[in-house]
N, C-alpha and C positions, 0 to 999 in steps of 0.2 A: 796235732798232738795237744791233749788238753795242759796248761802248766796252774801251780797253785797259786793262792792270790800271794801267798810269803813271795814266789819266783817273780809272778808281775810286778809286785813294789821292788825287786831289786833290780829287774830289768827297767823299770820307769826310772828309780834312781842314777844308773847310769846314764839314762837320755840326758835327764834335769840337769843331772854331774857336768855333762860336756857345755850346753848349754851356761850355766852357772860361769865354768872358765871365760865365757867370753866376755861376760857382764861388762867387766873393770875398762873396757876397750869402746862399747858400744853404751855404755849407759853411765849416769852420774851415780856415784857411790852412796849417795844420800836415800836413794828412792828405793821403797820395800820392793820384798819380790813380788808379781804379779799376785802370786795366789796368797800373800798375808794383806791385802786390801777386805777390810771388813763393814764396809758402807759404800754400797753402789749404787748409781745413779745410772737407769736408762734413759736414753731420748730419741724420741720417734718425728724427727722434725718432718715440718709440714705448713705452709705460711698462713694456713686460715685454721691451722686446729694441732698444734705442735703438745705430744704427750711426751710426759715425764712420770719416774716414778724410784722413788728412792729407798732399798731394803740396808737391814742388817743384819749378817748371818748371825744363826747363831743357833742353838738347839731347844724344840725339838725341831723347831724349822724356822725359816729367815722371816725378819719380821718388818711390816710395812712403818715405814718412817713420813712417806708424801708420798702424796701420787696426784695427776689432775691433768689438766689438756688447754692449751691455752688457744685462749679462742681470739682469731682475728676477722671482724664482721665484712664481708665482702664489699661494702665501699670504701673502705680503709686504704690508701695507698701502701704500695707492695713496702714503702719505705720505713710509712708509721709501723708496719706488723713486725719486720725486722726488732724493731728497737723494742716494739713489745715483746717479743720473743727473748731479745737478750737480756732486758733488765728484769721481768720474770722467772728467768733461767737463775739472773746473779742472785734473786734473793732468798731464792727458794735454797739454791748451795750455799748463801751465807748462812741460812738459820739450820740447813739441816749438818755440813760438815763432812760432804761424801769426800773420797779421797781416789776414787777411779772414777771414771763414764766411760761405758758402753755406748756409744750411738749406731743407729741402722747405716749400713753402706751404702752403698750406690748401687741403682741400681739400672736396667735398661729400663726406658721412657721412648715409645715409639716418636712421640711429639716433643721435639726440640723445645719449645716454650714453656712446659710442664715441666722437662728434666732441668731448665736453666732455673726458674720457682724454687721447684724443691731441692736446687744446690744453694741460692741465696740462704733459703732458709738453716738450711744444714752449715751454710759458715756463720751466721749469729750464733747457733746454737752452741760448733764449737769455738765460739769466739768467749761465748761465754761460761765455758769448763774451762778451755786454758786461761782464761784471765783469774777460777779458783784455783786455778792451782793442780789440779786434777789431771794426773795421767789420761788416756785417752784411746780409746780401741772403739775398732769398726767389725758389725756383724755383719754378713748377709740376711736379710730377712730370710731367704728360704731356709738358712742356716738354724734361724732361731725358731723358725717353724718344726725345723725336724727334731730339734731338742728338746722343743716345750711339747708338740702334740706327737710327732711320731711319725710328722708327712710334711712335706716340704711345699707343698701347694695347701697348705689347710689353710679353711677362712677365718677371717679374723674373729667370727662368735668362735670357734673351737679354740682359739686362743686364749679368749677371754675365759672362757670355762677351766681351761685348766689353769691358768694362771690364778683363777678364783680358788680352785681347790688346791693348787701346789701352797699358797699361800693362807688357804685358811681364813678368808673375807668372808664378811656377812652378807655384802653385795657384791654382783657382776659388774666390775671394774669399765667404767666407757673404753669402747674400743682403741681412742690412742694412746690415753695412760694405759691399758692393758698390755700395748705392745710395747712399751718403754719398760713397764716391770718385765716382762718376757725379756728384754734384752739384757737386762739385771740380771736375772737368772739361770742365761743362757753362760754371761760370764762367769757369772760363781760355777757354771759347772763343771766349764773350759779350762778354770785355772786349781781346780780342786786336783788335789793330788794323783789324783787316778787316771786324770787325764792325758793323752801323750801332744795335744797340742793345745797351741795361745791363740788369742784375737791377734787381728792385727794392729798397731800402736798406728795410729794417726799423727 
C-alpha cells in the first residue's frame, strides 16, 4: 500500500521520537544530533595511500572543503606511515573544522597480514578524529557503494565518476580521496531526515 510523503515524515518522526528518548541515557547532552553535523570528513585508511575528503552540506549541493590521499612510499617503515597518517589527518581537521568522520569499516581480508596493516592503519586514522574531537561512525564499503553508485560490488572508477558528478568537480577525484568523499556522502544521506537508519558510532 502506497503512503504519502506527509504519512512517511510522521511515521519517520515517530522512529527518531523513540530513539531521541534514549539519548539522555546513552549519549552526552552536549553533542548535536547525528543529522545537524554540517562538515564531514571521509577516511579511507590504507598504510601506503590513506584518502580523505572533507564536504559541506549545503544547497544546491554539498561543497568540497579538502580532499587528497596521503601517500606512504613503500620503503617507509610500517611505523614512520602511521605517524604520517595521523599528523596529516590532525592538520588537515585543524584547518578545515569537520565536526563528524565517516570512516570505511572493516572489512574481510583473506590474508591475515594485510587485514592486521589496514587495521594499524585505520587506528592512527581514528586516533586522529578522536584526538579533533569529532564524533565517529563506520561504513561498510559495499554499504557506501550501493548508496553512491547503485551496486554494492562496483569498481572504484564508478565510484569516482559519481562522486565526481554528485559533487560537481572539474576533475576525476584519485581513487582514495574519491572514496573518503563517498563515505562523506554516504553519511549525509544516512542521517538526512528521510532516512530510517544511522552509521554506526565507533
Amino acid at each position: 500500500m502506497a503512503i504519502s510523503e506527509k504519512q512517511f515524515e510522521q511515521l519517520q518522526s515517530r522512529v527518531t521520537g523513540s530513539r531521541r528518548a534514549a539519548a539522555p541515557v546513552l549519549a552526552s547532552s552536549h553533542r548535536p544530533p547525528v543529522s545537524a553535523h554540517q562538515t564531514i570528513v571521509g577516511i579511507d585508511p590504507s598504510l601506503r595511500g590513506t584518502g580523505y575528503g572533507i564536504i559541506r552540506l549545503g544547497k544546491p549541493h554539498p561543497a568540497v572543503l579538502a580532499q587528497g590521499t596521503i601517500r606512504c612510499p613503500a620503503g617507509w617503515e610500517r611505523s614512520r606511515c602511521l605517524l604520517h597518517i595521523a599528523t596529516t589527518l590532525r592538520d588537515v581537521l585543524r584547518q578545515h573544522r569537520a565536526t563528524v568522520c565517516a570512516i570505511e569499516g572493516l572489512f574481510f581480508a583473506q590474508n591475515l597480514q594485510t587485514a592486521l596493516i589496514m587495521g594499524e592503519a585505520r587506528g592512527a586514522s581514528l586516533v586522529a578524529a578522536a584526538e579533533a574531537g569529532l564524533e565517529i561512525f563506520e561504513i561498510a564499503p559495499r554499504k557506501v557503494k550501493q548508496a553512491i553508485v547503485g551496486y554494492g560490488a562496483a569498481q572504484k572508477s564508478a565510484v569516482a565518476k559519481m562522486v565526481q558528478r554528485l559533487l560537481h568537480l572539474t576533475e576525476l577525484p584519485e581513487p582514495d580521496a574519491a572514496d573518503a568523499l563517498a563515505l562523506a556522502l554516504t553519511f549525509a544521506q544516512e542521517t538526512s531526515r528521510y532516512s530510517l537508519t544511522t552509521p554506526t558510532r565507533v
